[in-house]
C-alpha positions as a Markdown table, in Angstrom:
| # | Residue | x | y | z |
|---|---|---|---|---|
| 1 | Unk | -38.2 | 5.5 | -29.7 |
| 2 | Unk | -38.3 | 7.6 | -26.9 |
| 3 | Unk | -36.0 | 10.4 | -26.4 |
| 4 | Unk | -34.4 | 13.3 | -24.5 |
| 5 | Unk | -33.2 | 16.1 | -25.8 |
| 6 | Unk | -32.5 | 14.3 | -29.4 |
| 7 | Unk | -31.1 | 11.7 | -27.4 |
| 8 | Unk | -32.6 | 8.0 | -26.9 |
| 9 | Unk | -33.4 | 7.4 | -23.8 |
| 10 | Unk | -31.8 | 3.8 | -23.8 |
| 11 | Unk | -28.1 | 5.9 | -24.7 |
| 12 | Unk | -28.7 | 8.1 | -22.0 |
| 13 | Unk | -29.8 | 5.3 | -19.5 |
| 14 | Unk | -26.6 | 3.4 | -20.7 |
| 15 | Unk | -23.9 | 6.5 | -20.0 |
| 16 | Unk | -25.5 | 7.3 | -16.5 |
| 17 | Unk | -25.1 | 3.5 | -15.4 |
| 18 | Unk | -21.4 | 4.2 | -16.6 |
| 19 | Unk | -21.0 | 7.0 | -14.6 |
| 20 | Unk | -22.4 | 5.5 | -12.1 |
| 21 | Unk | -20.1 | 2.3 | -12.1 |
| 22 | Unk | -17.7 | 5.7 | -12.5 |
| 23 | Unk | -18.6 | 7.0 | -9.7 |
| 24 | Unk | -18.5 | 4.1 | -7.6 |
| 25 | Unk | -14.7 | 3.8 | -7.6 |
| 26 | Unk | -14.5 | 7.8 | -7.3 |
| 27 | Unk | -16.3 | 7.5 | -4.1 |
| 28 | Unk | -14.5 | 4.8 | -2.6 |
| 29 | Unk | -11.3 | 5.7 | -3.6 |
| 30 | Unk | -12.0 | 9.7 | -2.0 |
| 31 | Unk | -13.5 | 8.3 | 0.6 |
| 32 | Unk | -10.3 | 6.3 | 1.5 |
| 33 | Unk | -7.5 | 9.4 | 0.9 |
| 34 | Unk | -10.2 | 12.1 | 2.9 |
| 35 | Unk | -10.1 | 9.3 | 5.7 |
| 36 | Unk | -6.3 | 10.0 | 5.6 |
| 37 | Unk | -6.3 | 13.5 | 5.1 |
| 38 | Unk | -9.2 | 14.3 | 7.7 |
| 39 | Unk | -7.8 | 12.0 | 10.5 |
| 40 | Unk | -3.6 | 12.2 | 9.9 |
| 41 | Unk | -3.3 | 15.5 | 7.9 |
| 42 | Unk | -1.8 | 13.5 | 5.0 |
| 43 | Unk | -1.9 | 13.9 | 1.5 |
| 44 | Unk | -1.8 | 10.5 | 0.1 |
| 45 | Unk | -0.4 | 10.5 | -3.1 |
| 46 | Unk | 0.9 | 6.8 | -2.8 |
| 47 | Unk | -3.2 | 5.9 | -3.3 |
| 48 | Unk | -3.8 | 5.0 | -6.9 |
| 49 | Unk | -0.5 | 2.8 | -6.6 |
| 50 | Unk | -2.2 | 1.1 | -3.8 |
| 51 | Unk | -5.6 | 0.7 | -6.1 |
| 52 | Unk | -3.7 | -1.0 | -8.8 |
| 53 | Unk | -1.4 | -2.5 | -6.4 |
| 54 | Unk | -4.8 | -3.8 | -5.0 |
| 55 | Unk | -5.7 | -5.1 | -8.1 |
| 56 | Unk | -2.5 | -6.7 | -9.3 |
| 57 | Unk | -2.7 | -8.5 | -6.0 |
| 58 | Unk | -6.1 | -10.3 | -6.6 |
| 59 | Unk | -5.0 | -11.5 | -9.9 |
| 60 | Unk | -2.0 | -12.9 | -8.3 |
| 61 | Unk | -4.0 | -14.7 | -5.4 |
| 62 | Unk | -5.7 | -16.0 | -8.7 |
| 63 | Unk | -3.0 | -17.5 | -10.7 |
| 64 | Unk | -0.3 | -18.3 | -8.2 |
| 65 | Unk | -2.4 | -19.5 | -5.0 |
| 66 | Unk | -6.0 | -20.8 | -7.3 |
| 67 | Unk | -7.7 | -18.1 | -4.6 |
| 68 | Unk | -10.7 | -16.7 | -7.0 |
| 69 | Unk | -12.2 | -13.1 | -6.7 |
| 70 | Unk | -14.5 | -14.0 | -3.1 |
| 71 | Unk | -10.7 | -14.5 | -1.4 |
| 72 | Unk | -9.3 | -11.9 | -3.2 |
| 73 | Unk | -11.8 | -9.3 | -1.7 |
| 74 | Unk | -11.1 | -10.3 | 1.6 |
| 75 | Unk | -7.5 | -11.1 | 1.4 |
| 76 | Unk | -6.1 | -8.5 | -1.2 |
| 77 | Unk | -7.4 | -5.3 | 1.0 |
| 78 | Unk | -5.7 | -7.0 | 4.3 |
| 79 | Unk | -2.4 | -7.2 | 2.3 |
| 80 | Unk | -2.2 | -4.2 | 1.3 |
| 81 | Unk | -3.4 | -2.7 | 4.5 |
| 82 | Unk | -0.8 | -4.2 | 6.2 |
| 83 | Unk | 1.9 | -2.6 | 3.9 |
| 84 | Unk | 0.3 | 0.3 | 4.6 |
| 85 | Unk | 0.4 | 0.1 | 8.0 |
| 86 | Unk | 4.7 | -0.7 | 7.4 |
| 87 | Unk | 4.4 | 2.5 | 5.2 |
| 88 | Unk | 3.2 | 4.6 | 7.5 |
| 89 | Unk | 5.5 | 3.3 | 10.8 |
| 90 | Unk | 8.5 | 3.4 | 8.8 |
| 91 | Unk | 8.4 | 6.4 | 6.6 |
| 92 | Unk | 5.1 | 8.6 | 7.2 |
| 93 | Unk | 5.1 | 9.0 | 10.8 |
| 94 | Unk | 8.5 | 10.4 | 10.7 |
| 95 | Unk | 6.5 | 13.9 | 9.4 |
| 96 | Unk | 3.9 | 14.4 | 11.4 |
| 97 | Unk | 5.3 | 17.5 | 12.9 |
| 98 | Unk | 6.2 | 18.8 | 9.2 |
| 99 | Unk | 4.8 | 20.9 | 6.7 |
| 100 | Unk | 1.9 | 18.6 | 4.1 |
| 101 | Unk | 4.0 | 19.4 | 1.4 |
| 102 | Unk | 6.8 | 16.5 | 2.4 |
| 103 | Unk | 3.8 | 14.3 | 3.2 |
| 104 | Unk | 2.9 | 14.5 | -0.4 |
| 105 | Unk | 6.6 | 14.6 | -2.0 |
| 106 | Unk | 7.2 | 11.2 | 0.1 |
| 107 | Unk | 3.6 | 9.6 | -0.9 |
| 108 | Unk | 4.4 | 10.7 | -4.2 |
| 109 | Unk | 8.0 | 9.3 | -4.6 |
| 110 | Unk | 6.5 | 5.9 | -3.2 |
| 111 | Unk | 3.7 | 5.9 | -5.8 |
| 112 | Unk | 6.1 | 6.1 | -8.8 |
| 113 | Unk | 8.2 | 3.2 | -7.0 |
| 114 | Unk | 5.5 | 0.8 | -6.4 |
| 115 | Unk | 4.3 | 1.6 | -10.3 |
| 116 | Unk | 7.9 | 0.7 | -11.6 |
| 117 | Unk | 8.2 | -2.6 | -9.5 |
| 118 | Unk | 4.9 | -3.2 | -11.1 |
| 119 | Unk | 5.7 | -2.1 | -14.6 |
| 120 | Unk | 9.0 | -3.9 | -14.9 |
| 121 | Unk | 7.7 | -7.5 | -13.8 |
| 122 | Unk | 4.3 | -7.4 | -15.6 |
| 123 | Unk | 4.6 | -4.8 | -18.6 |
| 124 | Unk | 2.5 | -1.8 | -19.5 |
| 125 | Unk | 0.2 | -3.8 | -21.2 |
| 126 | Unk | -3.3 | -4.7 | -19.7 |
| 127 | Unk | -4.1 | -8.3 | -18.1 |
| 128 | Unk | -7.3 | -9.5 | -17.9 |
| 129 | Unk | -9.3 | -10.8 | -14.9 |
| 130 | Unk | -12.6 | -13.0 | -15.2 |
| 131 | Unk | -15.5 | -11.7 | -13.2 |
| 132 | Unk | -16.9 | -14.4 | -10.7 |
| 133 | Unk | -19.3 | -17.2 | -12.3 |
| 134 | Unk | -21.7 | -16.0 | -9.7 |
| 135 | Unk | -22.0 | -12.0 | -11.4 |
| 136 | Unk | -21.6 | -13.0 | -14.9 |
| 137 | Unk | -24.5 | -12.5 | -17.4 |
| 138 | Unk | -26.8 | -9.4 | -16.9 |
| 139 | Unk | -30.8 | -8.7 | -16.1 |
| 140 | Unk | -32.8 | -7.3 | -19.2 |
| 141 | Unk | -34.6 | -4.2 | -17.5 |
| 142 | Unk | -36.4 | -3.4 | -20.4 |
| 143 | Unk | -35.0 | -0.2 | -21.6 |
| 144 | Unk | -31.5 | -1.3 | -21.0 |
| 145 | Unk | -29.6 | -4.6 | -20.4 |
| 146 | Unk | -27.3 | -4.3 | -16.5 |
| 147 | Unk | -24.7 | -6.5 | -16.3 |
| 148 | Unk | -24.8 | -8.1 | -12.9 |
| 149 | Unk | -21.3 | -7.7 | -12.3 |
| 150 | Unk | -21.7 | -3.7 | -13.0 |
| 151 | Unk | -24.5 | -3.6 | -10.8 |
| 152 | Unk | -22.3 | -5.5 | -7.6 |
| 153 | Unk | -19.9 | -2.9 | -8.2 |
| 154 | Unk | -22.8 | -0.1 | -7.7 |
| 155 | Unk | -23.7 | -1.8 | -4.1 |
| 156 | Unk | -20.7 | -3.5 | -2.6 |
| 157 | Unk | -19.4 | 0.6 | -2.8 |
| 158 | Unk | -22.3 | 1.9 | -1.6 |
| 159 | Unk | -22.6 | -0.6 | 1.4 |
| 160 | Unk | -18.2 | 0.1 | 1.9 |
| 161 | Unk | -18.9 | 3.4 | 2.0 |
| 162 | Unk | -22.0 | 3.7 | 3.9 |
| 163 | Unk | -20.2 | 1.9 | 6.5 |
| 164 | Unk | -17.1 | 3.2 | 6.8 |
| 165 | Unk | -19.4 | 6.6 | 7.5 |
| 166 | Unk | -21.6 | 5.2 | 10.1 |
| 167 | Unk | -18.5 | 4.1 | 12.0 |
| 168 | Unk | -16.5 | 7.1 | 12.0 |
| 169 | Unk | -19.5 | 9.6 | 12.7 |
| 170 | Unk | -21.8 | 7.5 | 14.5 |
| 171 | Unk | -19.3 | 5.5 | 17.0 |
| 172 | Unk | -17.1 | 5.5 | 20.5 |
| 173 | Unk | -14.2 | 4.1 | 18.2 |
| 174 | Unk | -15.1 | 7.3 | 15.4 |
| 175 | Unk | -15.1 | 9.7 | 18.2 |
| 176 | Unk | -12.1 | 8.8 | 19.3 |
| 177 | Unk | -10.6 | 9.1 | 15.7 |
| 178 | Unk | -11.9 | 12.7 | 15.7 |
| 179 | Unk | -10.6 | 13.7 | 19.1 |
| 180 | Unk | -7.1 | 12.4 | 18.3 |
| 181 | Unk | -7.2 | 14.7 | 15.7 |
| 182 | Unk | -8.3 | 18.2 | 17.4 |
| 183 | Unk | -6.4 | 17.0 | 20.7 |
| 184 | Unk | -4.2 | 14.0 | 20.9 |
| 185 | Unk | -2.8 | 14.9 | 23.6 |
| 186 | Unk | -6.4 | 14.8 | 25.8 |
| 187 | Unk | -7.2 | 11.4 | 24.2 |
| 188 | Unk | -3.9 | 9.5 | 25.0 |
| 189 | Unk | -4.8 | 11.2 | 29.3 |
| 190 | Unk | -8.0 | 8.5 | 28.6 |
| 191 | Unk | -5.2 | 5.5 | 28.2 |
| 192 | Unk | -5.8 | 5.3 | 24.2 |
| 193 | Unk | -2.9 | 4.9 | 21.8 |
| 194 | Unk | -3.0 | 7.5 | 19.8 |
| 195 | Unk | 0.0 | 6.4 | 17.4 |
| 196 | Unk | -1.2 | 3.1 | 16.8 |
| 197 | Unk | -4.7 | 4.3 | 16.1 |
| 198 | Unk | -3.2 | 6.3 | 13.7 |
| 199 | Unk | -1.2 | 3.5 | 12.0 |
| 200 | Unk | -4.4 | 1.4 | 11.6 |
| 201 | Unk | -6.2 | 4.4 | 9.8 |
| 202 | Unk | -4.0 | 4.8 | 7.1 |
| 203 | Unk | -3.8 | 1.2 | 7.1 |
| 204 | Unk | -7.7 | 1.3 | 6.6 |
| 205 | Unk | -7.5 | 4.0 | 4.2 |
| 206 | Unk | -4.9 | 2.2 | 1.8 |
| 207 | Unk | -7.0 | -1.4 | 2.5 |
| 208 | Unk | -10.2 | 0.6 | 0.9 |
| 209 | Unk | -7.8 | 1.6 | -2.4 |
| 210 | Unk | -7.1 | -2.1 | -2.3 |
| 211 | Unk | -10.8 | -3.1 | -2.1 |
| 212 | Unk | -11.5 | -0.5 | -5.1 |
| 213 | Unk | -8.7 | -2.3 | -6.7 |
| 214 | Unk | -10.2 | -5.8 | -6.8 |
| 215 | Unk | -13.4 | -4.2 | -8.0 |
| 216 | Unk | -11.9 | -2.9 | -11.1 |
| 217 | Unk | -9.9 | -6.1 | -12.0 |
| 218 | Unk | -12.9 | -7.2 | -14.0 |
| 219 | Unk | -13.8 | -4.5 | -15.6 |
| 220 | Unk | -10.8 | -2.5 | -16.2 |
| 221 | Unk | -7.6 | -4.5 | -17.8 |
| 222 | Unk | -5.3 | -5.1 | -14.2 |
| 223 | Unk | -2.0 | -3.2 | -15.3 |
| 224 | Unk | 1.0 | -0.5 | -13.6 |
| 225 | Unk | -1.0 | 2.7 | -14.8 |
| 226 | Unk | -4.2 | 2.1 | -13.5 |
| 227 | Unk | -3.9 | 3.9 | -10.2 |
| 228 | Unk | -2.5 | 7.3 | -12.3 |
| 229 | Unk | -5.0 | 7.3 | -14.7 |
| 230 | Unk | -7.4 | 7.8 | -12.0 |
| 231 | Unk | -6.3 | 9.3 | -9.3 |
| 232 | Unk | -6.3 | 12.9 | -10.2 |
| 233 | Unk | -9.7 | 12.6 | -11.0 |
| 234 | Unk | -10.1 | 11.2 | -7.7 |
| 235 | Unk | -8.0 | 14.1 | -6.1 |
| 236 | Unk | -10.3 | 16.6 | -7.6 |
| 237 | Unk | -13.5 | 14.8 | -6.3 |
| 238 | Unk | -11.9 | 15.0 | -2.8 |
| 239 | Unk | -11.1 | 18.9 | -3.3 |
| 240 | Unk | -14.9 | 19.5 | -4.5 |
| 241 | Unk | -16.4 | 17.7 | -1.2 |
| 242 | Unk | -14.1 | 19.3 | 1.1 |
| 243 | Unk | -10.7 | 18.1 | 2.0 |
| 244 | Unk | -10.9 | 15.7 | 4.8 |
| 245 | Unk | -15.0 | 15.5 | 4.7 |
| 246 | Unk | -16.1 | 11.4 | 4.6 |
| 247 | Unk | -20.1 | 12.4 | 3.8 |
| 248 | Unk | -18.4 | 14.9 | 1.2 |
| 249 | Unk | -16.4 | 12.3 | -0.3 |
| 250 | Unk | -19.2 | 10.0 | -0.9 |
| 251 | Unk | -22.0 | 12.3 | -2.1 |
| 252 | Unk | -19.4 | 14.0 | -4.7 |
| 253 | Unk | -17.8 | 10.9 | -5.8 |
| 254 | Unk | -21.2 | 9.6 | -7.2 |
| 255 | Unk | -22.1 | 12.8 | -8.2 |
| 256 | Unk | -19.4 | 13.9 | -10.7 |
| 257 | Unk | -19.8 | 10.0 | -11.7 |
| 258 | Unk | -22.8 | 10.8 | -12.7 |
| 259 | Unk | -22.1 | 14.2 | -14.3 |
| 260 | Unk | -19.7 | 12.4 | -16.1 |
| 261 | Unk | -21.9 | 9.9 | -17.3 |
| 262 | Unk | -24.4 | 12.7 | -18.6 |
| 263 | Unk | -21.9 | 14.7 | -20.3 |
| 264 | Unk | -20.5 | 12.1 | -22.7 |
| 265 | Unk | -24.0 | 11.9 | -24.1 |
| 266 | Unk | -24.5 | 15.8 | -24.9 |
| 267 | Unk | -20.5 | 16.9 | -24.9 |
| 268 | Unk | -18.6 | 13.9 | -25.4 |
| 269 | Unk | -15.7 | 16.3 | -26.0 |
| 270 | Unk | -15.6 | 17.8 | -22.1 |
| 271 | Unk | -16.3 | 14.7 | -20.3 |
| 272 | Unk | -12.7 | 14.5 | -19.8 |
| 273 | Unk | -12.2 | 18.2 | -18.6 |
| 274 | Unk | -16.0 | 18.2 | -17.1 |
| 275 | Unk | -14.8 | 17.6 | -13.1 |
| 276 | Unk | -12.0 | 20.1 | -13.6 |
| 277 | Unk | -13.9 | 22.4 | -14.7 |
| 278 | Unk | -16.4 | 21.9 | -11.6 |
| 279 | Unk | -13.5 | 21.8 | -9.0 |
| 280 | Unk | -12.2 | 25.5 | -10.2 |
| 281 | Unk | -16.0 | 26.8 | -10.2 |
| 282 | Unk | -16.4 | 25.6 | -6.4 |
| 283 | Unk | -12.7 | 26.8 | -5.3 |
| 284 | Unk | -14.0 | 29.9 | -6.6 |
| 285 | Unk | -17.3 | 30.3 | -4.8 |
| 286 | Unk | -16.4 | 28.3 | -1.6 |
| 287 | Unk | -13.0 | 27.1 | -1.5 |
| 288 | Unk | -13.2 | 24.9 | 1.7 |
| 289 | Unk | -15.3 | 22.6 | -0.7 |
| 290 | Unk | -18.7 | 21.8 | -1.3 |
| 291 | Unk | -18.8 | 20.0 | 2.3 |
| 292 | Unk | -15.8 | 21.0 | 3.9 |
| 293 | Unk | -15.6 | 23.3 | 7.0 |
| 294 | Unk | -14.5 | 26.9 | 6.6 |
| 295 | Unk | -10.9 | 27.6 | 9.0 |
């Protein structure tokens, strides 16, 4: 048997796919709040409710309407873009002028709100959601056995977030984004709504939580505490790419995923602690983030 370090290879093949499934909601899930953060200046605290809220809404589609996952990955991340698009009309827009800090208290006062109404109609207990017919089973690669379904996960995120990059650095509609950050002022003079682009960005934003959401439901038992137990993780992948920095986001979501992934094979004990540990060592040496631009 072939091994690394004392360790089989097949083990160590088996934690980095993990990580890498790992990494796969860590990017899209960063990728959505530095979207927010980069474009609006806001700290999006309300984002793993909106991930579970995701979630919770494709296994309702499910059972109450007989829509199966396919609807669910179209319909579940509109839903929930559209409440966030009420979310930030009603309530966020009212602090653009204001300091981040009542961004976040507000974001995080409607995270724990969403997570109760959650709670108290399904439980704390997890529910489980079937994978499509069409991902189930797995391909035997010879030194380790993917399941097909793990393997979507891997590429649908890859080709979200590849995407959502090209559009915002490569396009008119990504430049304009950009400008009505620096000066919004100078891009409403060319006739563009400014607020409403807004709106639909962290409408987008919350949509790709949602998206992440309805990729989890199969793997991950759907219930209320899904979006905490992940989202400071998710918080300190954002702070290591750079706050605000979409190619950051990406890279380091993966990344730590797979750092993760590695260190539960020779340190099971700090794969918990391992991305903490990372964040403080880059606030340290470049505090901007790993991506992010110096101010």
């Amino acid at each position: 048997m072939t091994t690394i370090f004392g360790i089989p290879l097949a083990a160590l093949l088996g934690q980095l796919l993990l990580g890498l499934i790992n990494g796969a909601f860590y990017a899209i899930l960063s990728l959505g709040l530095a979207i927010i953060f980069g474009l609006l200046n806001i700290i999006n605290f309300a984002h793993g409710a909106f991930y579970m809220a995701g979630a919770f809404l494709a296994w309702m589609l499910l059972n109450y309407f007989g829509l199966g996952y396919w609807w669910a990955l179209v319909l579940a991340p509109l839903g929930i873009g559209v409440v966030g698009i009420v979310v930030e009309r009603t309530l966020i827009a009212r602090l653009h002028d204001l300091d981040h800090l009542y961004g976040l208290l507000l974001t995080f006062g409607l995270a724990l709100m969403i997570e109760g109404v959650f709670r108290n109609a399904y439980g704390s207990s997890g529910i489980p959601y079937a994978a499509p017919p069409l991902l189930t089973g797995g391909i035997n690669l010879g030194f380790m056995f993917l399941p097909l379904y793990r393997g979507w996960v891997i590429l649908a995120s890859l080709a979200v977030c590849i995407g959502t990059w090209i559009v915002i650095e490569k396009t008119r509609l990504g430049a304009y984004l950009r400008a009505a950050t620096e000066n919004p002022s100078l891009v409403m003079s060319f006739g563009i709504n400014v607020p409403v682009m807004v709106t639909l960005t962290y409408g987008f934003g919350v949509a790709l939580a949602a998206f992440a959401g309805v990729l989890a439901a199969p793997i991950y038992s759907v219930n209320p505490i899904m979006g905490a137990n992940i989202i400071i993780v998710v918080f300190a992948v954002v702070v290591i790419g750079g706050m605000g920095s979409i190619l950051g986001a990406v890279i380091t979501g993966f990344g730590l995923g797979l750092v993760e992934g590695v260190t539960k094979v020779f340190y099971p004990e700090a794969a918990s602690t391992v991305v903490f540990v990372i964040m403080a060592v880059v606030l340290l040496l470049k505090p901007a983030g790993l991506f992010g631009r110096e101010h």
